[in-house]
NUDRENSE-653099 format. One record per residue (C-alpha): x negated, y negated, z negated; residue number from 0. Coordinates in Angstrom, 1 decimal, padded with zeros to 4 digits, m for minus. Example, Ala and Ser with C-alpha at 12.3 -4.5 7.8 and 13.67 -1.06 7.14 Angstrom:
<pts>
<c1 = m012.3 | c2 = 004.5 | c3 = m007.8 | pos = 0>
<c1 = m013.7 | c2 = 001.1 | c3 = m007.1 | pos = 1>
</pts>
This chain:
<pts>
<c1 = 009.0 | c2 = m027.1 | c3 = m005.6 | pos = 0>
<c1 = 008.2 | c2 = m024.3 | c3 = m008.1 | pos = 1>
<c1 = 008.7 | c2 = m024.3 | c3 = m011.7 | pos = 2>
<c1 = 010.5 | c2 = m022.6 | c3 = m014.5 | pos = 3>
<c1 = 013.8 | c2 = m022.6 | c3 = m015.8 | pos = 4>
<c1 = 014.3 | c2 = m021.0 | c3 = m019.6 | pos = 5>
<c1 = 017.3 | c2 = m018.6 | c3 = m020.3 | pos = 6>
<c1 = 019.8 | c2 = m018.2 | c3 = m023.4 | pos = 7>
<c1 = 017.1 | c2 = m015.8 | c3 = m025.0 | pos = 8>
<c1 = 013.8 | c2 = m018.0 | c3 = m024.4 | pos = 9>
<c1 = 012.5 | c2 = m016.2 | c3 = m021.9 | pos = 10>
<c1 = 011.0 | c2 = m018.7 | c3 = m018.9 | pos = 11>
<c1 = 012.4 | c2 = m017.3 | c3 = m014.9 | pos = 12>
<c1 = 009.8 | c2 = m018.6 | c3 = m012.6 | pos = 13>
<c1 = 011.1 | c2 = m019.9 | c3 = m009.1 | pos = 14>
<c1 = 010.3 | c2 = m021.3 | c3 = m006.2 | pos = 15>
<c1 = 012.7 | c2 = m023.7 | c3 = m004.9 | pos = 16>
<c1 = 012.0 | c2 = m024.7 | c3 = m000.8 | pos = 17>
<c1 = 013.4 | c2 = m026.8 | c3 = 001.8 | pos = 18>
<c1 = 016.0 | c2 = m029.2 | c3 = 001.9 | pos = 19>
<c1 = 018.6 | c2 = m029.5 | c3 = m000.5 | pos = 20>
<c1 = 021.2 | c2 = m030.2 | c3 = 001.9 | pos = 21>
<c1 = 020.7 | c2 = m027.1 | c3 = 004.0 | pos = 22>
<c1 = 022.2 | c2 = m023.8 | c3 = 003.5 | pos = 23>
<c1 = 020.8 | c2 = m021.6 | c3 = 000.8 | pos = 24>
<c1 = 019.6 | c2 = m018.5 | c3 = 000.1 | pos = 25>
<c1 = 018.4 | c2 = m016.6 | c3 = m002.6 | pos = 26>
<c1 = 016.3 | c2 = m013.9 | c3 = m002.6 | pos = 27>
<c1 = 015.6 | c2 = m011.0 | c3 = m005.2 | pos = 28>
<c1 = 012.5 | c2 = m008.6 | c3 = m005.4 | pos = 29>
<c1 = 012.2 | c2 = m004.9 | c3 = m006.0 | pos = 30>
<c1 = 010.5 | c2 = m003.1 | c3 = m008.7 | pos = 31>
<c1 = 007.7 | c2 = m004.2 | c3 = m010.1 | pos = 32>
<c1 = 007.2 | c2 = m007.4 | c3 = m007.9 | pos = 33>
<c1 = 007.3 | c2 = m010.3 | c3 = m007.7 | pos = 34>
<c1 = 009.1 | c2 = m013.5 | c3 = m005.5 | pos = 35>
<c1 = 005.9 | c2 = m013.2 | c3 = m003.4 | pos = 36>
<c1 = 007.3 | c2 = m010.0 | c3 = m001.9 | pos = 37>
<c1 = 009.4 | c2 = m012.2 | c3 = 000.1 | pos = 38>
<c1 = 006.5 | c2 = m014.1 | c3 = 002.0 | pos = 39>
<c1 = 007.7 | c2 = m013.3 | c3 = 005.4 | pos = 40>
<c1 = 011.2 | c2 = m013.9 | c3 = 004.6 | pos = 41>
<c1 = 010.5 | c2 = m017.3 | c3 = 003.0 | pos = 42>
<c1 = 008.6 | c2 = m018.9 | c3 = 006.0 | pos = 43>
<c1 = 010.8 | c2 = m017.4 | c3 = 008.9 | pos = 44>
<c1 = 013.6 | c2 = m019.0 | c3 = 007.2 | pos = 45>
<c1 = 012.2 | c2 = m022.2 | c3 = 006.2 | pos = 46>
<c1 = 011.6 | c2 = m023.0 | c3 = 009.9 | pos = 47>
<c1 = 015.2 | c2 = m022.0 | c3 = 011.0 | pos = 48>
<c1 = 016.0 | c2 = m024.8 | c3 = 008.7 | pos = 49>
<c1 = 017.1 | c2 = m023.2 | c3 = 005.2 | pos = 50>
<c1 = 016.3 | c2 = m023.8 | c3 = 002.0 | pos = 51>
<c1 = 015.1 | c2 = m020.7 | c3 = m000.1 | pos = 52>
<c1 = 015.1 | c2 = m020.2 | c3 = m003.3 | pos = 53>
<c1 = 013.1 | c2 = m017.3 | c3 = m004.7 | pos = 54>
<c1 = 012.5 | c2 = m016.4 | c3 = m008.2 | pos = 55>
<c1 = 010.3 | c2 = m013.7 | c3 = m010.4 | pos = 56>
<c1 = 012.4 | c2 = m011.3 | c3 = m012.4 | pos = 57>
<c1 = 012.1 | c2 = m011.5 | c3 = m016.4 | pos = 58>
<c1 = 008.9 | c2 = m009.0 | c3 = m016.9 | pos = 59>
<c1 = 007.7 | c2 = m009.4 | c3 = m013.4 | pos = 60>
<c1 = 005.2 | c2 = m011.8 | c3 = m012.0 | pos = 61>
<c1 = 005.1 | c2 = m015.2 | c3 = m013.3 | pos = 62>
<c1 = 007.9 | c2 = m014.9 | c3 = m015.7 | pos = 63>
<c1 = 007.6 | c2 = m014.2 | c3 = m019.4 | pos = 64>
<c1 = 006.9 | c2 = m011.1 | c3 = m020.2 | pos = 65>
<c1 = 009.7 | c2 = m009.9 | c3 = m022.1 | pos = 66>
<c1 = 010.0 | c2 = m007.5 | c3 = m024.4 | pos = 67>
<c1 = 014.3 | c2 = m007.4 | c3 = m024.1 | pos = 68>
<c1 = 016.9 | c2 = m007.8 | c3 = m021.9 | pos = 69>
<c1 = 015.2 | c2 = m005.5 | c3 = m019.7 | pos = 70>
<c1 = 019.0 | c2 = m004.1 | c3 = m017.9 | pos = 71>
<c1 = 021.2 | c2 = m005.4 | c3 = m015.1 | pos = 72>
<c1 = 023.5 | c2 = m007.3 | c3 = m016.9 | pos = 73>
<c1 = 020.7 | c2 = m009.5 | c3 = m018.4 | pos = 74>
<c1 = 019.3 | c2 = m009.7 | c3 = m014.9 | pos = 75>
<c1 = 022.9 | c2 = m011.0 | c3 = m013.3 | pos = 76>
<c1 = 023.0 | c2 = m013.2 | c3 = m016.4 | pos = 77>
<c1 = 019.6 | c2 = m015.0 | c3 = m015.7 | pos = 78>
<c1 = 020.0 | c2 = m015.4 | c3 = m011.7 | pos = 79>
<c1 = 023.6 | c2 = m016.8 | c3 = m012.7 | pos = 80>
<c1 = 021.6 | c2 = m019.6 | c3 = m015.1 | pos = 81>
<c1 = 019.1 | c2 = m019.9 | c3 = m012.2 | pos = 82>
<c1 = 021.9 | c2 = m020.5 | c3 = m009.7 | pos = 83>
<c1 = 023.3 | c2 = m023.3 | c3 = m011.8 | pos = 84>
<c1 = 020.2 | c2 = m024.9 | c3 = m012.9 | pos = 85>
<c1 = 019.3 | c2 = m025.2 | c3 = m009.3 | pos = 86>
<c1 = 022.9 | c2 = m026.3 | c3 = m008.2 | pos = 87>
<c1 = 023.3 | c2 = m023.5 | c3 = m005.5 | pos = 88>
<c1 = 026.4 | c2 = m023.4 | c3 = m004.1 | pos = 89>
<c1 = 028.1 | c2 = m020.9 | c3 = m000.9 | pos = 90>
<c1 = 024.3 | c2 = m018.8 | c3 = m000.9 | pos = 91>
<c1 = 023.6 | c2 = m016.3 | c3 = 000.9 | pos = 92>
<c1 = 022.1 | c2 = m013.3 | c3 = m001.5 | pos = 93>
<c1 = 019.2 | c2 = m011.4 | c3 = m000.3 | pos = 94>
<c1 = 018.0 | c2 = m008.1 | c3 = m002.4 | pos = 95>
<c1 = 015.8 | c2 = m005.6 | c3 = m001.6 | pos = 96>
<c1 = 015.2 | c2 = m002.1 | c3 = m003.2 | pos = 97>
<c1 = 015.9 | c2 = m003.2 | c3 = m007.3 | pos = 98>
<c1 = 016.7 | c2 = m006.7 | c3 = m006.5 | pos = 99>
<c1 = 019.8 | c2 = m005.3 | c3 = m004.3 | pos = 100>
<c1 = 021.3 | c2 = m004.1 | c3 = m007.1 | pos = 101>
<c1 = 020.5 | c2 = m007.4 | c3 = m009.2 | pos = 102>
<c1 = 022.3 | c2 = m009.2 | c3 = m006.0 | pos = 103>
<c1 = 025.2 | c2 = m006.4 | c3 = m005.9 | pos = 104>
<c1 = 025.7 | c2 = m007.5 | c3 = m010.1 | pos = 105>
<c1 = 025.1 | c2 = m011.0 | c3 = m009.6 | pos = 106>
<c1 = 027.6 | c2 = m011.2 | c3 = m006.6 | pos = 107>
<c1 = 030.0 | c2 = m009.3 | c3 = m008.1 | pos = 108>
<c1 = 030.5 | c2 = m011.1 | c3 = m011.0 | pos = 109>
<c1 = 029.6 | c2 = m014.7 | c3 = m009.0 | pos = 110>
<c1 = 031.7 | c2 = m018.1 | c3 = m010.2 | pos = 111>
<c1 = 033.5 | c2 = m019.1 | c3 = m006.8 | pos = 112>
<c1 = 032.2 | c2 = m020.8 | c3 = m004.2 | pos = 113>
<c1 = 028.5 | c2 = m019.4 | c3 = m005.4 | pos = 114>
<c1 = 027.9 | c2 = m016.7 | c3 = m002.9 | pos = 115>
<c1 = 028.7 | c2 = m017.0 | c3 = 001.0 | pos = 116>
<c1 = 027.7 | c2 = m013.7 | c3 = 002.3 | pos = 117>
<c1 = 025.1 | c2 = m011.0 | c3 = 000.7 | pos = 118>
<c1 = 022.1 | c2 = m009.0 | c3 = 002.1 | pos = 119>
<c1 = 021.3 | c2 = m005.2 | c3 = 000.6 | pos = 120>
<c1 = 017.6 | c2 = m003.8 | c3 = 002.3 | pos = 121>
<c1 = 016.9 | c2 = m000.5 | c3 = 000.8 | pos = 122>
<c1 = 019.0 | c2 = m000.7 | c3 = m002.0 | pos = 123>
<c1 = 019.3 | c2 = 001.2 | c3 = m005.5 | pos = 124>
<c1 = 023.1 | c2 = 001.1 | c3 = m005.1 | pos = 125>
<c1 = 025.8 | c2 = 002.7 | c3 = m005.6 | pos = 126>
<c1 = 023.6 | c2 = 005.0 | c3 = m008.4 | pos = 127>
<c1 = 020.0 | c2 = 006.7 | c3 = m007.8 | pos = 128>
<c1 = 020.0 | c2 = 009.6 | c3 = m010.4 | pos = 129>
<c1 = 021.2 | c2 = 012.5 | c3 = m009.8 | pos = 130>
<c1 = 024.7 | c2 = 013.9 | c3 = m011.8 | pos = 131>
<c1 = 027.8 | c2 = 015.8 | c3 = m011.6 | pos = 132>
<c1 = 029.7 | c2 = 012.5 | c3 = m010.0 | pos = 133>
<c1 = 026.7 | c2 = 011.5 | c3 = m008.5 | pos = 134>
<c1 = 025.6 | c2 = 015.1 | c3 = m006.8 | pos = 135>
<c1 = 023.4 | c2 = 013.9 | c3 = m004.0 | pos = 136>
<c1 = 021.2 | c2 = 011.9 | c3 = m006.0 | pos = 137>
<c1 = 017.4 | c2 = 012.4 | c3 = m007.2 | pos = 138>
<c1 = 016.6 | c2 = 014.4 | c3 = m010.6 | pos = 139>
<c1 = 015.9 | c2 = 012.8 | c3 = m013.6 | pos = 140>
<c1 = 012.6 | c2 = 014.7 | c3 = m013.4 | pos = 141>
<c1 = 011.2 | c2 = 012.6 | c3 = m010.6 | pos = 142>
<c1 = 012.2 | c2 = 009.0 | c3 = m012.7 | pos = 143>
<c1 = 010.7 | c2 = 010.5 | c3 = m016.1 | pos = 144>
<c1 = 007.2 | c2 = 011.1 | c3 = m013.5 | pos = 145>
<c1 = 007.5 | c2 = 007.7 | c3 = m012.6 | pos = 146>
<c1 = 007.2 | c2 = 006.9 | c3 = m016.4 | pos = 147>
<c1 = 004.7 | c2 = 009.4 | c3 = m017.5 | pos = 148>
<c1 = 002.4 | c2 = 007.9 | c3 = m014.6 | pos = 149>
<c1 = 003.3 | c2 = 004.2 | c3 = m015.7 | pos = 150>
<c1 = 002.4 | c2 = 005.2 | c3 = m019.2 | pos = 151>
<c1 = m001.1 | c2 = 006.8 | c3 = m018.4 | pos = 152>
<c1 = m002.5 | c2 = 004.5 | c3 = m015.5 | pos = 153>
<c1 = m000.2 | c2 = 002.2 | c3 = m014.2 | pos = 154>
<c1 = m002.7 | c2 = 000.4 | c3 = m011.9 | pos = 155>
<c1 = m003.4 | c2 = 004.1 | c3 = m010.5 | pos = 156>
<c1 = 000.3 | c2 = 004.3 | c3 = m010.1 | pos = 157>
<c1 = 000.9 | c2 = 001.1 | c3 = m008.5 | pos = 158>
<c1 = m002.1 | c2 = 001.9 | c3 = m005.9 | pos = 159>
<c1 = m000.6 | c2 = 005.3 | c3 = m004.8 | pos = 160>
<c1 = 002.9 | c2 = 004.0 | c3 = m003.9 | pos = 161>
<c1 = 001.5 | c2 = 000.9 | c3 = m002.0 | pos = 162>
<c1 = m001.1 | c2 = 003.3 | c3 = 000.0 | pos = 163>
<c1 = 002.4 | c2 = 005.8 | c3 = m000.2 | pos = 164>
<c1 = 006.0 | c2 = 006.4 | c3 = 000.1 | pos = 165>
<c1 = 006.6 | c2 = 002.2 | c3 = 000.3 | pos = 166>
<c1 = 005.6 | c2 = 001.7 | c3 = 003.7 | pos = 167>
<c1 = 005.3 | c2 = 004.5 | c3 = 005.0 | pos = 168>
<c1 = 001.5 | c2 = 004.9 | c3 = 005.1 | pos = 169>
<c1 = 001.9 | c2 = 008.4 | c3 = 004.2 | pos = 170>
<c1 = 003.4 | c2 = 009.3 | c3 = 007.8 | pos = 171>
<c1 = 001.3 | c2 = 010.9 | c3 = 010.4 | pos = 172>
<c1 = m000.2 | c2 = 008.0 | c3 = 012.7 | pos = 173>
<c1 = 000.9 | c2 = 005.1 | c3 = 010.7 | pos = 174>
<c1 = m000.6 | c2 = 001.8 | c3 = 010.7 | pos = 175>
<c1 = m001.8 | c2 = 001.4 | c3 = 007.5 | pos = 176>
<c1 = m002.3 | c2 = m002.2 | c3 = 006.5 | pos = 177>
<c1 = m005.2 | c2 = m002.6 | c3 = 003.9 | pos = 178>
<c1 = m004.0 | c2 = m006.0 | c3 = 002.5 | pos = 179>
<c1 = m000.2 | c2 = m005.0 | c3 = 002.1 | pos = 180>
<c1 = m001.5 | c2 = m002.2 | c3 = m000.2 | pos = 181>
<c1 = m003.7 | c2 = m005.2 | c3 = m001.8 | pos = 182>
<c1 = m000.9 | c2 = m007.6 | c3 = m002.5 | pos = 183>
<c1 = 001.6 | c2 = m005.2 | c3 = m003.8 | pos = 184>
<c1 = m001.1 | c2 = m003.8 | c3 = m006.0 | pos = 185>
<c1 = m001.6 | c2 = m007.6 | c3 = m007.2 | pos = 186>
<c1 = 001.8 | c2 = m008.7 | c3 = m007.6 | pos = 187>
<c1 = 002.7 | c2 = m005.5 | c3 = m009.7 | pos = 188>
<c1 = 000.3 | c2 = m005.7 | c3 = m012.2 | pos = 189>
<c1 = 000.9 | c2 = m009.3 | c3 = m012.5 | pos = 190>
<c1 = 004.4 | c2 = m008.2 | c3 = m014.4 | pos = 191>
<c1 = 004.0 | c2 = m006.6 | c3 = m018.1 | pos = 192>
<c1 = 003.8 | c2 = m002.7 | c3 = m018.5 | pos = 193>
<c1 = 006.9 | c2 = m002.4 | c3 = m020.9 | pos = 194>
<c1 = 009.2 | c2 = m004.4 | c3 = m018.7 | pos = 195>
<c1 = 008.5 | c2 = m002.2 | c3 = m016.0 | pos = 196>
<c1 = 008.3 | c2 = 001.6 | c3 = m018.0 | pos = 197>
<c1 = 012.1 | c2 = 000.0 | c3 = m019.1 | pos = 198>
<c1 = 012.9 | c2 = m001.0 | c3 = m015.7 | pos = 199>
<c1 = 012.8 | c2 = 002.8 | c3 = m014.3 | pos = 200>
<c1 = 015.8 | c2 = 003.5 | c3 = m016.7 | pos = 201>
<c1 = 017.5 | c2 = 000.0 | c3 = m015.1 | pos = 202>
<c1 = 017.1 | c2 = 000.9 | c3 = m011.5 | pos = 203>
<c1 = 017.3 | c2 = 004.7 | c3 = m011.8 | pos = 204>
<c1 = 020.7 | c2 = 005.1 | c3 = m013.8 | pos = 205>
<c1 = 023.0 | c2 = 002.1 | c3 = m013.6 | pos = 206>
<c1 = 026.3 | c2 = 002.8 | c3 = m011.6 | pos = 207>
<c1 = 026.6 | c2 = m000.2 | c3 = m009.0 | pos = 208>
<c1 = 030.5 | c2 = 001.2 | c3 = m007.8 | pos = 209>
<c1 = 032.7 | c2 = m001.1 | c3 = m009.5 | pos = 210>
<c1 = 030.5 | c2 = m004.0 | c3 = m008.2 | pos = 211>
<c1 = 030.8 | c2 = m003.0 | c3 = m004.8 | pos = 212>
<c1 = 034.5 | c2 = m002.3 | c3 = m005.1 | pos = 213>
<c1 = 035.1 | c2 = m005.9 | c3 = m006.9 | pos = 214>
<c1 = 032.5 | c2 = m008.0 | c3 = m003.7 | pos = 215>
<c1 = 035.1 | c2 = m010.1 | c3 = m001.6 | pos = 216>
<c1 = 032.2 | c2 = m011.8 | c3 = 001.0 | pos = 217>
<c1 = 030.9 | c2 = m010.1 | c3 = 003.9 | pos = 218>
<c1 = 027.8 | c2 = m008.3 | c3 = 003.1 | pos = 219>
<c1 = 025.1 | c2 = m006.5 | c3 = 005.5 | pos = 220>
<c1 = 023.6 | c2 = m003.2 | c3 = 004.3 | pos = 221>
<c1 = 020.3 | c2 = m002.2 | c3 = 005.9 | pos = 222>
<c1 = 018.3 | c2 = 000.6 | c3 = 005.5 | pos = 223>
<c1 = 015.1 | c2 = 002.3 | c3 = 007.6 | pos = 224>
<c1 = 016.3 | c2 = 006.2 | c3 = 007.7 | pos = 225>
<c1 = 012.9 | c2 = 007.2 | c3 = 006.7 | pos = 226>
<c1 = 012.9 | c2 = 005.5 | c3 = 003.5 | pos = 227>
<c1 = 011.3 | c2 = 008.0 | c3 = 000.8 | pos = 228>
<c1 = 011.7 | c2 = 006.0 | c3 = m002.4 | pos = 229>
<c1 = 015.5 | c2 = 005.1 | c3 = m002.2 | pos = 230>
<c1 = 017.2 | c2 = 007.6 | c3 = 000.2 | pos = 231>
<c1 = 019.2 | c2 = 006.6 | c3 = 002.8 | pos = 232>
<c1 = 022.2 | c2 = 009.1 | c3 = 002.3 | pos = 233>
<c1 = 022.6 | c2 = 008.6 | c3 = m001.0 | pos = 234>
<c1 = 022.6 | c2 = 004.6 | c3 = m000.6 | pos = 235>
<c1 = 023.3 | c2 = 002.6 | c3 = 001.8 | pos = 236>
<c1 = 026.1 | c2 = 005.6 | c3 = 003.6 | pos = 237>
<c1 = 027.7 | c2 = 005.7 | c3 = 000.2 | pos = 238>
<c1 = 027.4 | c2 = 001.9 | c3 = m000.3 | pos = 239>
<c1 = 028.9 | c2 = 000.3 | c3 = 003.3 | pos = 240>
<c1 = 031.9 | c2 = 002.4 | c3 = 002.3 | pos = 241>
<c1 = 033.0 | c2 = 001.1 | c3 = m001.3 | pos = 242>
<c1 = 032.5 | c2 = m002.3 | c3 = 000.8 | pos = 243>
<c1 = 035.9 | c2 = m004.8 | c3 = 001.3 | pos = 244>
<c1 = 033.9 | c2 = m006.5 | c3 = 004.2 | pos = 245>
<c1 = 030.5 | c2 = m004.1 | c3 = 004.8 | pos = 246>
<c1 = 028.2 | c2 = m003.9 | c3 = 007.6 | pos = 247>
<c1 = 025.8 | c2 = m001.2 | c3 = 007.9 | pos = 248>
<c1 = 022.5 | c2 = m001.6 | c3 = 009.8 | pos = 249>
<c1 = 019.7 | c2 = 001.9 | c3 = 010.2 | pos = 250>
<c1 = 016.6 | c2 = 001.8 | c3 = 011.0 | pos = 251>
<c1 = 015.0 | c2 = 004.8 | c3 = 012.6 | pos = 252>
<c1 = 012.0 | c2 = 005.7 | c3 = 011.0 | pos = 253>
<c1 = 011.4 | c2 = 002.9 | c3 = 009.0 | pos = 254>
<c1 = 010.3 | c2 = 002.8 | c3 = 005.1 | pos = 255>
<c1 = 011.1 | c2 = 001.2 | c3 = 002.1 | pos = 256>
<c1 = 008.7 | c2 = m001.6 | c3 = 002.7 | pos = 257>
<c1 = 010.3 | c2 = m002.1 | c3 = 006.0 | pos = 258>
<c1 = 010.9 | c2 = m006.3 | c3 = 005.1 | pos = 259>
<c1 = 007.0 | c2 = m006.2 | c3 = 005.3 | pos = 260>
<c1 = 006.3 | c2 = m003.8 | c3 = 008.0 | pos = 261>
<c1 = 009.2 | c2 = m005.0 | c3 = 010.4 | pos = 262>
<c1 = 009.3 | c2 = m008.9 | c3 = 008.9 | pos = 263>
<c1 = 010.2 | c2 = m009.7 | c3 = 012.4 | pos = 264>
<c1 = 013.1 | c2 = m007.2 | c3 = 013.7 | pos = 265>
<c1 = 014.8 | c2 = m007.8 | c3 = 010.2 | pos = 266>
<c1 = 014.6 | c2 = m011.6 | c3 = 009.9 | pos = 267>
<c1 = 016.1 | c2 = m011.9 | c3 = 013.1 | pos = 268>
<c1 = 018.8 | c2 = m009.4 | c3 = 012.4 | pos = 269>
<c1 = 019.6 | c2 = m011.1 | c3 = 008.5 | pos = 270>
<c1 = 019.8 | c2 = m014.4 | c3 = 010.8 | pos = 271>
<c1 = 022.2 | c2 = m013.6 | c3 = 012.9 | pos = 272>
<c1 = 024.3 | c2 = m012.0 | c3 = 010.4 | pos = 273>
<c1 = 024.0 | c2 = m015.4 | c3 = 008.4 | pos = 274>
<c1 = 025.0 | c2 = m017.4 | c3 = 011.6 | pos = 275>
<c1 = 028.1 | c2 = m015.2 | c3 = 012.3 | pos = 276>
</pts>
């Protein structure tokens, strides 16, 4: 089923909610500015190992109200928590990618027992993205306030040059560019609200994810393609596996940001056996 479930502050989470309810679950959360449909491939391949999948679109993204607050991690743990309950989901596997990794990493973090089974991190924001004296490896905030400045003055220009970009890869010399994967990120970005998505940069950009990873008891898999130009691998996923009780760190040579889209099959099959372990 899909529908929508309505948090503290009004605002209306759309989900989709598939297979049985007996089977084991897992959740999924989207990157920056997506939406639940980024997880296509993930969602079918799943469904016919026999899960049930659970999928849902970010407050300011996609099908979900277009908020004008609560646009910050904590909020975004807070309304997957209400999610989780609503939906009674109960020893999950978590699945984020880019963004939603770090929604996962909060939301796991901070989980009520018996929630969360194991966790899944694909290209993820954490530990921190930008760039400071603790944080010395990290990117500039010159490159995040560009993000903004091009968000601000054409975001549907913006949108189009990372899908045809740095996402997948289809910048690289020789790559197979795929004409509707540019298409359907285009369409589910501009589905989502401009504000929500300017604020969003700050979100993904400058929160510190350490403490969360420090405080996650479940086994969690971190994988990351090594030629990933929007979320670097060495200043993510090395740093992440580390400040891990029980992490497992999976590279990718030569694969992008978008690699759940490019590589759907390699990395369901690797996210499945690391569910069945």
């Amino acid at each position: 089923m899909t529908g929508f479930v309505t948090m503290s502050d009004g605002a209306q989470l759309f989900f989709k909610d598939w297979g049985s309810r007996d089977a084991q679950p897992i959740v999924f959360h989207h990157g920056w500015p997506l939406s639940s449909d980024e997880w296509d491939a993930q969602l079918m391949f799943f469904l016919s190992q026999g899960y049930r999948v659970v999928a849902h679109d970010r407050r300011g993204h996609g099908r979900s109200s277009q908020t004008e607050f609560g646009t910050d991690m904590d909020t975004y743990a807070t309304d997957v928590a209400t999610l989780v309950e609503h939906l009674d989901i109960r020893g999950a596997v978590h699945i984020g990618h880019s963004t939603g990794g770090g929604e996962a990493t909060r939301y796991v973090a901070r989980a009520k027992p018996g929630r969360v089974s194991k966790a899944v991190l694909v290209g993820a924001i954490p530990p921190v993205m930008l760039k400071s004296d603790k944080n010395p490896g990290g990117l500039p905030m010159e490159l995040f306030n560009g993000y903004r400045q091009a968000l601000a003055a054409n975001r549907a220009q913006l949108y189009l040059d990372i899908a045809k970009g740095p996402f997948y890869g289809f910048n690289r010399p020789g790559a197979a560019v795929q004409e509707g994967t540019i298409r359907n990120w285009w369409r589910q970005s501009m589905m989502g609200a401009i504000k929500p998505h300017y604020d969003c940069i700050k979100v993904w950009s400058e929160t510190d994810f350490t403490d969360d990873l420090k405080q996650i008891e479940v086994p969690v898999l971190v994988m990351h393609g090594d030629d990933d130009q929007v979320v670097p691998i060495a200043d993510s996923a090395l740093l992440s596996v580390k400040l891990l009780k029980q992490g497992e760190l999976k590279v990718y040579k030569g694969y992008p940001h978008g690699m759940l889209t490019t590589h759907a099959d390699e990395l369901n099959a690797d996210i499945l056996n690391f569910i069945r372990k």
